[in-house]
C-alpha positions as CSV (number, residue, x, y, z in Angstrom):
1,X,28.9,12.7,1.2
2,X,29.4,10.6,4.7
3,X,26.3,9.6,6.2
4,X,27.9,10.0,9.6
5,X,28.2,13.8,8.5
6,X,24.8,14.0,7.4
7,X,23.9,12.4,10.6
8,X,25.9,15.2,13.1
9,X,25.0,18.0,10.7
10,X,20.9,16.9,11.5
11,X,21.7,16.6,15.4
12,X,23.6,19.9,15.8
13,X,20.4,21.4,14.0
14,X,17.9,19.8,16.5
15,X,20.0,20.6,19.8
16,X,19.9,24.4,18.7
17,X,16.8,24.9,16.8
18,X,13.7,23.0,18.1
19,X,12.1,23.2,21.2
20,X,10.9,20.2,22.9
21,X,8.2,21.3,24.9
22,X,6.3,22.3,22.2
23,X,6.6,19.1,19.8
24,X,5.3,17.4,23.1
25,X,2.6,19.5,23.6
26,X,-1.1,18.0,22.5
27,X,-4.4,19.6,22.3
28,X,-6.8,17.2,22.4
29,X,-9.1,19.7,20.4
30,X,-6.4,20.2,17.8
31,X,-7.7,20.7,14.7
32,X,-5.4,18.9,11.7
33,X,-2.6,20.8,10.0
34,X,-3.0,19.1,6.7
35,X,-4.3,20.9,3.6
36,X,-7.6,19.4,3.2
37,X,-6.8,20.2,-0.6
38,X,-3.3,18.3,-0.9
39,X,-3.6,16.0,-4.0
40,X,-3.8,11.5,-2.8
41,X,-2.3,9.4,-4.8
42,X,-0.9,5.8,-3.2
43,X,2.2,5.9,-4.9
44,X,3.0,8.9,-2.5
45,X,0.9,7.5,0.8
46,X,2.2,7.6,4.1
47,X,1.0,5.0,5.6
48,X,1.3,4.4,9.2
49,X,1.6,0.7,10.9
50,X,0.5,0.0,14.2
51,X,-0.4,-3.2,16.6
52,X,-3.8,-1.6,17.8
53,X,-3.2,-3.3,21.3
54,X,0.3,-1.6,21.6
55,X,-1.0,2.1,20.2
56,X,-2.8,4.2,22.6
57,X,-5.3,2.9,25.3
58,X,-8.2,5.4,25.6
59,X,-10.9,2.8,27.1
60,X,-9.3,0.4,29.7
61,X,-12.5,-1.7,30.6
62,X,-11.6,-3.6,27.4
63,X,-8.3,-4.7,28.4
64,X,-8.9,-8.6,29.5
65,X,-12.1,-10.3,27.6
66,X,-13.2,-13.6,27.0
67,X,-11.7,-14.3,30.5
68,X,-8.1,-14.5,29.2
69,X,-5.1,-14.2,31.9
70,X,-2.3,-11.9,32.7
71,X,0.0,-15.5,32.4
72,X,1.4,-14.6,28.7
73,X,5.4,-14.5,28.1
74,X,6.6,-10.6,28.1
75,X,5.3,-8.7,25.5
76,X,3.1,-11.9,24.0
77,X,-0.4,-11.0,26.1
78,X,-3.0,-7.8,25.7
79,X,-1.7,-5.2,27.3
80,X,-5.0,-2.5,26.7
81,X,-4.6,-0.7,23.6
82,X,-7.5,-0.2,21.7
83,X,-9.8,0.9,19.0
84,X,-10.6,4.1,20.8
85,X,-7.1,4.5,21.3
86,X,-6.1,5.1,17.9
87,X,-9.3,7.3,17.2
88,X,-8.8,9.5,20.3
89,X,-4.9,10.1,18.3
90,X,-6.7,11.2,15.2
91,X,-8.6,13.3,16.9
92,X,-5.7,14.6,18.5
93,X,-4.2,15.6,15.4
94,X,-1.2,13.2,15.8
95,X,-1.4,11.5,12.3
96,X,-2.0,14.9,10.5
97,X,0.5,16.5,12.0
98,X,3.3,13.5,10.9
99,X,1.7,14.2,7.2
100,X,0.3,10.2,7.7
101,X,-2.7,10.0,4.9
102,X,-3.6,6.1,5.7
103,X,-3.4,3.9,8.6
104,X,-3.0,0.7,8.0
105,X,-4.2,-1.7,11.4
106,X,-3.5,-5.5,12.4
107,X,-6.8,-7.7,12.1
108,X,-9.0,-6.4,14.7
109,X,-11.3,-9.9,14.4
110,X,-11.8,-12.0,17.3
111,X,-9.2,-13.9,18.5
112,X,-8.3,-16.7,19.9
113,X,-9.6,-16.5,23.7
114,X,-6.8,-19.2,24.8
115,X,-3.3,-19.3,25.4
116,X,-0.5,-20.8,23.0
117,X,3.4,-21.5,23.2
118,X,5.1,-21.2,20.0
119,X,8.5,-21.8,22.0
120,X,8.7,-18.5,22.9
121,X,6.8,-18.4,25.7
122,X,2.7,-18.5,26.6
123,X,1.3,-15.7,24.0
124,X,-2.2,-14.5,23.2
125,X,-3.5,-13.3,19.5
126,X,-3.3,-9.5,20.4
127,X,-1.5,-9.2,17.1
128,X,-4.6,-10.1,15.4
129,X,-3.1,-12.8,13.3
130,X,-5.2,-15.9,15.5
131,X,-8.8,-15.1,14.4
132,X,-11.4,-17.3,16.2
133,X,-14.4,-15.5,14.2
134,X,-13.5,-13.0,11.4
135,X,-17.2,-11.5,11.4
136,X,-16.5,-9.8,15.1
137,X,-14.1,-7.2,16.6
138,X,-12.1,-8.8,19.3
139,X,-14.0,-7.2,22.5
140,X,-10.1,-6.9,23.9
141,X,-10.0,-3.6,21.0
142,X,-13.6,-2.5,21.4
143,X,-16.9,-2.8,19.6
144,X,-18.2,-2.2,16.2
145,X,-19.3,0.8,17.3
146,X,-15.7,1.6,17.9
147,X,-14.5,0.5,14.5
148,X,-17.4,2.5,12.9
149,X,-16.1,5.7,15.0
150,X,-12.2,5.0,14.0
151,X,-12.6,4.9,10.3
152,X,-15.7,7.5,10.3
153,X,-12.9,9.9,12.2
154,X,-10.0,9.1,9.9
155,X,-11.9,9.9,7.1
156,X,-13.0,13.3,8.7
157,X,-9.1,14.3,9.4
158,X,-8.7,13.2,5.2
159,X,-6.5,9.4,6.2
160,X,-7.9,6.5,4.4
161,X,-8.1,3.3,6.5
162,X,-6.3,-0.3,5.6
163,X,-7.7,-3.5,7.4
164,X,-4.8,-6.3,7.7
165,X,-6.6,-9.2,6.5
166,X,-5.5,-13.1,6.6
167,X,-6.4,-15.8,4.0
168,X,-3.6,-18.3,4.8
169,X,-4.5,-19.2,8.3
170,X,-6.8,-18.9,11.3
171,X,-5.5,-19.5,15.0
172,X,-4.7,-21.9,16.5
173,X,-6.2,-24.6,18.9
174,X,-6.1,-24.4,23.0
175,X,-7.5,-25.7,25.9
176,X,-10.6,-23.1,25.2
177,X,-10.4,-22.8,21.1
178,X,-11.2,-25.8,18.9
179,X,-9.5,-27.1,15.6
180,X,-11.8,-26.1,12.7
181,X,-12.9,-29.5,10.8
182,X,-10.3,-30.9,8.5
183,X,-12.7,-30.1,5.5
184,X,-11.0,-26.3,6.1
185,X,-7.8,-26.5,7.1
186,X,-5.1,-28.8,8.0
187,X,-2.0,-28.7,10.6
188,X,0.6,-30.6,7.7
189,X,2.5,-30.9,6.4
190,X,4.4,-28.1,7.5
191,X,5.8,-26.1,4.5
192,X,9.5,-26.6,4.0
193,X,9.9,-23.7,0.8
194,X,11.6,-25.7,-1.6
195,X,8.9,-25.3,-4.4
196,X,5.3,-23.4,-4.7
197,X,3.4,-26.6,-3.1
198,X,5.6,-26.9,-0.1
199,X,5.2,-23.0,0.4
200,X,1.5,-22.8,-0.5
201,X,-0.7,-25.7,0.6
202,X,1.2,-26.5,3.6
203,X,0.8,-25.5,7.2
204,X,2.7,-22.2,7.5
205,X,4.3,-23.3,10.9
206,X,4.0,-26.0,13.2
207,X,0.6,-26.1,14.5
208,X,-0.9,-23.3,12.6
209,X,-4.0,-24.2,10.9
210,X,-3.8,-23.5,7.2
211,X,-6.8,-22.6,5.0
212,X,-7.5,-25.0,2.2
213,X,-7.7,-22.2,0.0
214,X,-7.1,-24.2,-3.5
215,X,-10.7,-26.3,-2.4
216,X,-13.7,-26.2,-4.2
217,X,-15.5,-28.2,-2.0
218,X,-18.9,-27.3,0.0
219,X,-18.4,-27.0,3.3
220,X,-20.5,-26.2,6.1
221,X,-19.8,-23.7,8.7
222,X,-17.5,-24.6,11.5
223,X,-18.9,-26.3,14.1
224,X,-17.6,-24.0,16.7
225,X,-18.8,-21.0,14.9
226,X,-22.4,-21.9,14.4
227,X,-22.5,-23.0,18.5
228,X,-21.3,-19.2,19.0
229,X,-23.3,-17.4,16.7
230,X,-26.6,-19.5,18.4
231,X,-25.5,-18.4,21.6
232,X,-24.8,-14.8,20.5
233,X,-28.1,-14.6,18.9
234,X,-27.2,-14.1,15.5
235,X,-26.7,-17.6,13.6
236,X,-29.7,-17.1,11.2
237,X,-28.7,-13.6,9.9
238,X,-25.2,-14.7,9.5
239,X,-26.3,-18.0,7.5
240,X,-29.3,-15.7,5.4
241,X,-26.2,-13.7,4.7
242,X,-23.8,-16.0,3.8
243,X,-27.1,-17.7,1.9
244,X,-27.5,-14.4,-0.2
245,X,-23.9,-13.9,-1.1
246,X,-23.7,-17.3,-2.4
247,X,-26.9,-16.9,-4.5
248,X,-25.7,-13.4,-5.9
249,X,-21.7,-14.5,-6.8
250,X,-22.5,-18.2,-8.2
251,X,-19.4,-19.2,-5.8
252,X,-19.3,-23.0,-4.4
253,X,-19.3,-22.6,-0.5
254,X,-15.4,-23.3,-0.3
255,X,-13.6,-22.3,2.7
256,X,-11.9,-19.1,0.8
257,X,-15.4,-17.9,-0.5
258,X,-16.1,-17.9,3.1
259,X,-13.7,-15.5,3.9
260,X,-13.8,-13.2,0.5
261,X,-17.6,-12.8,2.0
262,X,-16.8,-12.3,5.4
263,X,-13.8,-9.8,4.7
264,X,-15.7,-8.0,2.3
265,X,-18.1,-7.3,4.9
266,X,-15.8,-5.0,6.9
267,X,-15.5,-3.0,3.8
268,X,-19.1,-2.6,3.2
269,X,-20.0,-2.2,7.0
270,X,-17.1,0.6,8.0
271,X,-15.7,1.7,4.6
272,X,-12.4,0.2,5.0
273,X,-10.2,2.1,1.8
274,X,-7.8,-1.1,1.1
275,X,-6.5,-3.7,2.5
276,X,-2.6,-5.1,3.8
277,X,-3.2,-8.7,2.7
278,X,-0.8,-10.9,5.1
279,X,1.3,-13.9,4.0
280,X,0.3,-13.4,0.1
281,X,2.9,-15.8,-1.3
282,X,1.3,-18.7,0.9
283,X,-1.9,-18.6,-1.0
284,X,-2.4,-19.6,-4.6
285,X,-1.8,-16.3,-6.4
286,X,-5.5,-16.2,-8.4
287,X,-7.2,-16.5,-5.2
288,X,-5.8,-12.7,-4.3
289,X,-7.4,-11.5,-7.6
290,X,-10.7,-13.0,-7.4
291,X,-10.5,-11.2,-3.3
292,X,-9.8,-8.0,-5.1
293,X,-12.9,-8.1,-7.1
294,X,-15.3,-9.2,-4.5
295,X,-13.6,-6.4,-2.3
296,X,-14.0,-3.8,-4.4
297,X,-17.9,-4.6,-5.0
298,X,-17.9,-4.0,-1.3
299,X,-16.3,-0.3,-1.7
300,X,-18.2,0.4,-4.6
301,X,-21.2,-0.2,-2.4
302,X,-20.0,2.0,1.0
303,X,-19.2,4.5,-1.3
304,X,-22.5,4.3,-3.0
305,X,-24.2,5.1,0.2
306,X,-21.4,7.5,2.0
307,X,-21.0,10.3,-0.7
308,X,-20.3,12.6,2.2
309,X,-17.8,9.8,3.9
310,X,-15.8,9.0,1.2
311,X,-12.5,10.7,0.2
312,X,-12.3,10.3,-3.2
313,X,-13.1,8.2,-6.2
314,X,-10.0,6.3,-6.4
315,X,-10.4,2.3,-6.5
316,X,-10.0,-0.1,-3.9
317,X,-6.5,-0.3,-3.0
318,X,-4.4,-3.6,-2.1
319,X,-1.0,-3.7,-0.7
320,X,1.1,-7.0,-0.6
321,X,3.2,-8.8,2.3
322,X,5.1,-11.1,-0.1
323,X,7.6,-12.3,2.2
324,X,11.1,-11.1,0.8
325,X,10.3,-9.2,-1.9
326,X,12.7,-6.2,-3.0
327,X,11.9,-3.4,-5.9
328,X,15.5,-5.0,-7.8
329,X,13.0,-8.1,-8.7
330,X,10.9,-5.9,-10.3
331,X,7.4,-7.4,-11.7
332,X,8.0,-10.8,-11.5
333,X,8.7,-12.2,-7.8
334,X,10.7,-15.4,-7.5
335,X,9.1,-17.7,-5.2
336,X,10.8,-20.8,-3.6
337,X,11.9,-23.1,-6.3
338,X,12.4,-20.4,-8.7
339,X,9.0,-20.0,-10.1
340,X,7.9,-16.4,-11.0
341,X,4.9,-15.0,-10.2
342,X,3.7,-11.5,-10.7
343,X,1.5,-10.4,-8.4
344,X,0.9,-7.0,-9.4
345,X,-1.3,-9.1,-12.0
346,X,-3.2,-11.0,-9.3
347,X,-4.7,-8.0,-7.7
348,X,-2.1,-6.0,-6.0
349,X,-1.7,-2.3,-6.0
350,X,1.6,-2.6,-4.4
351,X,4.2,-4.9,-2.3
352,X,6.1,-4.7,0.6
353,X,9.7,-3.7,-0.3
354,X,11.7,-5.8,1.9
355,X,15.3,-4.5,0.4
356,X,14.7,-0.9,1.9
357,X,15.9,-1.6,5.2
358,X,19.3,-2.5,3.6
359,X,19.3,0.0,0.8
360,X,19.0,2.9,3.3
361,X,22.3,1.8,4.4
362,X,23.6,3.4,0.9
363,X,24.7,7.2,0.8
364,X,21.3,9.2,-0.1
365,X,22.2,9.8,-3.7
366,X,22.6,6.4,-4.4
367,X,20.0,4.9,-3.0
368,X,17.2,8.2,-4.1
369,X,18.2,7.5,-8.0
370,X,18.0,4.0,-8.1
371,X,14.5,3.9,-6.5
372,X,13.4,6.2,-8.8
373,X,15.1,4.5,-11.8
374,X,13.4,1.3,-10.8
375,X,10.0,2.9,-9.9
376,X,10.1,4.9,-13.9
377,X,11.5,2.0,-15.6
378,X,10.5,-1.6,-14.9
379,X,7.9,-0.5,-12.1
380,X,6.8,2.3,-13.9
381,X,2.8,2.6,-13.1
382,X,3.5,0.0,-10.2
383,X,4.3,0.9,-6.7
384,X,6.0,-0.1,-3.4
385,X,6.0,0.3,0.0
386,X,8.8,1.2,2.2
387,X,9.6,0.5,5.4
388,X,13.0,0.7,8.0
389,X,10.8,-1.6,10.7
390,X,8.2,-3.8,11.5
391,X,6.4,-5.9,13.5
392,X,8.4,-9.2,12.4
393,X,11.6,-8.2,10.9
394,X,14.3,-8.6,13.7
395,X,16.7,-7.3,11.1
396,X,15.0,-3.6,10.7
397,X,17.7,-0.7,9.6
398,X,18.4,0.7,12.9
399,X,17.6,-1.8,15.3
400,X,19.0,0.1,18.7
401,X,17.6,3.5,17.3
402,X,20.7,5.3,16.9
403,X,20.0,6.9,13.7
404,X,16.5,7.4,13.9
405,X,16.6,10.8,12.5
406,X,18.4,9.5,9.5
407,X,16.2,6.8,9.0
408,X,13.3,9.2,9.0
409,X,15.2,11.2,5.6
410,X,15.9,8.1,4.3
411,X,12.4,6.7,4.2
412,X,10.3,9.8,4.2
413,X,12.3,11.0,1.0
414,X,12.6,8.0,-1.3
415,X,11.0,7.3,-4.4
416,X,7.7,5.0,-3.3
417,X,5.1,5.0,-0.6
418,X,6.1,4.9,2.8
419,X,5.4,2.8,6.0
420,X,6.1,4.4,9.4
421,X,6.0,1.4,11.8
422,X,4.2,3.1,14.9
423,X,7.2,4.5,17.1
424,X,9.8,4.7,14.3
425,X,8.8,8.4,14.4
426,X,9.7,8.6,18.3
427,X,12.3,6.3,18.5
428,X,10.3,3.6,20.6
429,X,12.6,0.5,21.8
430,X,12.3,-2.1,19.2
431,X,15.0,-4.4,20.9
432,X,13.4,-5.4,24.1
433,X,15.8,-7.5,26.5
434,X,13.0,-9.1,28.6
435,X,11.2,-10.5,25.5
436,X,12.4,-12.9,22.9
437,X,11.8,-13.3,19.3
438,X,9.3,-10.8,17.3
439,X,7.8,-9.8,20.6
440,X,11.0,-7.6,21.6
441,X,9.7,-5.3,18.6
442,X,6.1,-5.0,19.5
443,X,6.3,-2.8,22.9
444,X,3.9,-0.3,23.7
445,X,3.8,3.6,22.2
446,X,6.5,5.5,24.4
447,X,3.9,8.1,24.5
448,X,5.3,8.5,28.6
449,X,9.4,9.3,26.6
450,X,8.1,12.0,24.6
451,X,5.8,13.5,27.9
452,X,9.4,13.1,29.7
453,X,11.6,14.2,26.6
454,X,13.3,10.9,27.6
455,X,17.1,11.1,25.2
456,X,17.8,7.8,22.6
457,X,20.7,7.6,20.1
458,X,22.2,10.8,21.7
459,X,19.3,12.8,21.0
460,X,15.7,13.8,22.6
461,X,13.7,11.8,21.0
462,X,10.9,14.7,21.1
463,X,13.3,16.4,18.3
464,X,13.8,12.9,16.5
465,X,9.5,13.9,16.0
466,X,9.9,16.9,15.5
467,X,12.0,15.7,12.0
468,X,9.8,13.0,11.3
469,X,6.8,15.7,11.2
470,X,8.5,18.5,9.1
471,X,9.7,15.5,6.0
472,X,5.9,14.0,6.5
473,X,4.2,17.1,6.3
474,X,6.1,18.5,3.0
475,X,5.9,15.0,2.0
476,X,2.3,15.1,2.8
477,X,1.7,18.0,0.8
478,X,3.9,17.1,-2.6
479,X,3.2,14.3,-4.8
480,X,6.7,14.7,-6.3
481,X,8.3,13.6,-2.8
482,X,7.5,9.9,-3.3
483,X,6.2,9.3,-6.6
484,X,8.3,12.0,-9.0
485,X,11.1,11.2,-11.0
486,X,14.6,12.0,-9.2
487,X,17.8,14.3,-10.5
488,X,20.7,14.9,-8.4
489,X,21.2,19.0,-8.5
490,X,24.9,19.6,-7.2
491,X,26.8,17.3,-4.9
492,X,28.0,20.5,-2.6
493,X,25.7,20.4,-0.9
494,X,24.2,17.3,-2.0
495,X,21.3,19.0,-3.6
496,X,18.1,16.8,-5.9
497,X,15.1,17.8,-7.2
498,X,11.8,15.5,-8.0
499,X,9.2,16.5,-10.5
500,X,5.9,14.9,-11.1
501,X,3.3,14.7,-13.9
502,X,0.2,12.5,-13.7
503,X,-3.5,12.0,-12.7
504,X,-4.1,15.2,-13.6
505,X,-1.5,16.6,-11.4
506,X,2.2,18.4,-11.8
507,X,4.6,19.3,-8.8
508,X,8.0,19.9,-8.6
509,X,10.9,20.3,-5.3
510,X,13.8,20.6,-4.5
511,X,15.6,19.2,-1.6
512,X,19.1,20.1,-0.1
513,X,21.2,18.1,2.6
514,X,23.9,18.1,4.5
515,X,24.4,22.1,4.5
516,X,27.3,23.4,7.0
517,X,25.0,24.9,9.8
518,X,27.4,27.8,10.1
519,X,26.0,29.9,7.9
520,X,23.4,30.8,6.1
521,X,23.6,28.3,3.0
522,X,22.5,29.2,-0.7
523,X,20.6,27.1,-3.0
524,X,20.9,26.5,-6.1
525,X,17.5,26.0,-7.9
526,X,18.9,26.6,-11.8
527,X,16.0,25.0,-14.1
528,X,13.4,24.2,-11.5
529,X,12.0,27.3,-10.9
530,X,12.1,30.8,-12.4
531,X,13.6,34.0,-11.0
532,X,11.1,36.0,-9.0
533,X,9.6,33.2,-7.8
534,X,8.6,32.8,-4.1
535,X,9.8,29.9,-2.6
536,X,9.5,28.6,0.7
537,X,11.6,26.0,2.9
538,X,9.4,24.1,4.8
539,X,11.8,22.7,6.9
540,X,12.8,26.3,8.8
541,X,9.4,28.2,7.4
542,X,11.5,30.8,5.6
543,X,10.2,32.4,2.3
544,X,12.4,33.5,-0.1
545,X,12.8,34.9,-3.7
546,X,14.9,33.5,-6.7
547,X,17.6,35.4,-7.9
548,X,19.9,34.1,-10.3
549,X,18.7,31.2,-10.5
550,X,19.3,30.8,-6.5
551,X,17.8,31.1,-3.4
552,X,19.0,32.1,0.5
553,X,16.8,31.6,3.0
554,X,19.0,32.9,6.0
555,X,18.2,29.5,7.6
556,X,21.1,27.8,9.6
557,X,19.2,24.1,8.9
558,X,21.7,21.2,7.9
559,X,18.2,20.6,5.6
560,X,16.1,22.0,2.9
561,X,12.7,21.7,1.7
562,X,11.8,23.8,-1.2
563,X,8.8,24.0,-3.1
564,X,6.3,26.9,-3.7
565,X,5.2,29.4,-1.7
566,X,1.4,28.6,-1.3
């Protein structure tokens, strides 16, 4: 089967089957599509990735705090998305209806107020990576009372929250931001890779301050942070705090005991599910699993006191951003010098699976069964997280979006979990000519293309949703999507089903792609369900019953979803 086939056979079905206007539509008092009974596991999650500042700005008195300027580089300074923003979506239904069961969002700490040039232009932490103080949300995003209402209203709509957290580094210094004391981090040298020293206690780039994580040392707090907390009127609750947690773990007051604490704290406070732990292979690897534990004494505890808040009982979750991993390397990552290093034993739930963006350039057969021979076999009880862009990979799948609808089979049907980058969904421009570097990928949410059903790789990009929703919704709704165990059905048309047993849980489906839209296409479904059976396609709606081992659902769709009829 040619992908470019698969490709025309999904357009020809969009430009004659799906309207527009009503993919666009909203209603802000939506109530969500999802199943409130669909199983959660995080081998299956959809997980959806967005720059808060870039998302959706519902609140626009936040847009320029701590007196910072409208003199950043293009695409390097706040431009008003918010915390609000990304609540008002939920409420809106938006996640629900893309089958999106966790949202994973850049550090919302304070940043940085000052400006910096990393030779790209001036730029401002609206990425989240700079923190200034990691006990406050950046006023740019909102208040706590914001955060509080984001994750309360996630949980309502059934989507568990991820916080992106930062152990390597804090931001940098400018005209307004001091260094922090040399006793926490240090500016060199800067890490040159060629062993697990010169990747790990080194400065990750020029001028970035890296935590001396492998200390400890007592220190004091940073002199800069006690002068704000007195003039914010809260240094003494912060220091009985810091004081008690000290007392209660037995830890020396070492910079990375710090931030365990102060981490933990947005856990406890909001009920954060997991965390997207950033630049893991720059920290020394039993740092992550002492993180894990205090983290997860912190859930333990929100759950303890939100029996009504919390979706289930499942365990604190950790994904990984160890930087070029891929599934192929299975358990054991090889960092820089050829050390190995598994990290699934230092605390991780999952990793980042770098290889998919270049795997998804394989026909679907080939790259469906080796995912799943990976993810039963050497990763079996392990899991990954795909993705075909993000917010610093310049070399994403489909960098112009020309196959975005192919890129939304590809991920949204793999073996693994699956990371929507925000946009990937609507085809947003990820190659922006006025900005340089990582910047060009981090534009705002085209929510104005899909109001103006604005056309991208020869295709509305309304329709390109419209896709994204029906594989994340049935995908949403069957375990056996991302975390069964594969087997190609027939190869005309390219046919596969996935079958799942585990956590108490057994689902089976069948998929089928690349059907001439011509006619009205019969499935074979020999072995995977019985005759009589009602199934349903939830790709057209239709119902139908098995005969023979077969099914016809007098659907014209290039595409197949088949599972039962609930």
């Amino acid at each position: 089967m040619k992908l470019t086939r698969l490709s025309l056979a999904l357009v020809l079905l969009f430009v004659t089957a799906i309207s527009p206007i009503a993919v666009a539509a909203e209603n802000v008092q939506a109530k969500p599509q999802i199943k409130a009974i669909a199983p959660f596991i995080w081998e299956n999650a959809t997980v959806y990735f967005l720059l808060t500042d870039r998302f959706y700005n519902a609140d626009s008195t936040s847009h320029l705090a701590y007196d910072r300027q409208q003199d950043a580089a293009p695409l390097r300074g706040f431009m008003g998305g918010n915390l609000a923003g990304i609540t008002a979506k939920i409420k809106q239904g938006y996640f629900n209806k893309l089958g999106v069961n966790a949202i994973w969002i850049t550090p919302p700490v304070e940043q940085i107020h000052g400006v910096t040039n990393e030779g790209a232009g001036n730029s401002y932490g609206f990425h989240g990576y700079w923190a200034a103080d990691f006990t406050q949300v950046d006023a740019n995003l909102g208040s706590a009372a914001d955060m509080r209402e984001l994750v309360d209203t996630a949980h309502a709509h059934g989507i568990r929250v991820l916080l992106d957290v930062v152990m390597n580094h804090v931001g940098r210094q400018t005209h307004i931001d001091a260094l922090w004391p040399d006793t926490w981090v240090r500016t060199e040298p800067v890490c040159t890779y060629k062993d697990i020293p010169s990747t790990v206690s080194c400065a990750l780039v020029k001028g970035l301050p890296d935590i001396r994580t492998e200390s400890n040392e007592d220190v004091d707090l940073p002199p800069s942070l006690a002068v704000k907390w007195k003039a914010e009127g809260r240094y003494e609750k912060e220091m009985q705090e810091l004081d008690a947690f000290f007392k209660r773990t037995g830890y020396p007051r070492a910079p990375r005991y710090y931030l365990m604490k102060w981490h933990a704290d947005w856990v406890r406070k909001y009920g954060f599910d997991g965390f997207r732990a950033d630049t893991v292979k720059h920290v020394e690897p039993e740092v992550w699993k002492e993180f894990k534990q205090v983290a997860s004494a912190a859930f333990e505890d929100w759950k303890r006191e939100h029996t009504t808040q919390k979706l289930g009982d499942e365990p604190f979750y950790m994904t990984a951003e160890v930087y070029g991993y891929s599934l192929d390397q299975g358990l054991d990552f090889v960092m820089d010098g050829g050390s190995k290093i598994n990290f699934y034993d230092h605390g991780f739930d999952s990793l980042i699976n770098f290889s998919f963006k270049n795997d998804a350039k394989k026909d679907p057969e080939s790259l469906f069964s080796h995912y799943s021979d990976q993810l039963n076999g050497i990763l079996r009880n392990h899991s990954i997280l795909n993705y075909v862009s993000s917010h610093d990979d310049l070399q994403p799948f489909d960098l112009e979006r020309q196959k975005a609808l192919e890129a939304g089979t590809k991920l949204l049907l793999s073996p693994g979990a699956a990371q929507i980058y925000y946009g990937d969904e609507t085809a947003r421009d990820i190659n922006v000519s006025i900005a340089e570097g990582d910047a060009k990928l981090r534009s705002m949410m085209n929510w104005d293309e899909l109001e103006n059903h604005t056309h991208r790789g020869g295709i509305v990009i309304t329709e390109v949703l419209a896709h994204w929703r029906k594989l994340g919704m049935f995908r949403h709704d069957h375990v056996a999507v991302g975390a069964g165990v594969h087997q190609k059905l027939s190869d005309h048309p390219y046919t596969f089903k996935r079958t799942y047993q585990g956590h108490g849980l057994t689902d089976k489906v069948v998929v089928a792609m690349d059907m001439p839209t011509s006619q009205f296409n019969t499935i074979s479904v020999q072995g995977v369900f019985k005759n009589g059976q009602k199934l349903r396609d939830y790709y057209s709606g239709n119902v139908a019953t098995v005969i023979g081992g077969k099914v016809n659902f007098h659907s014209k769709s290039a595409m197949a979803l088949i599972a039962l009829e609930q």
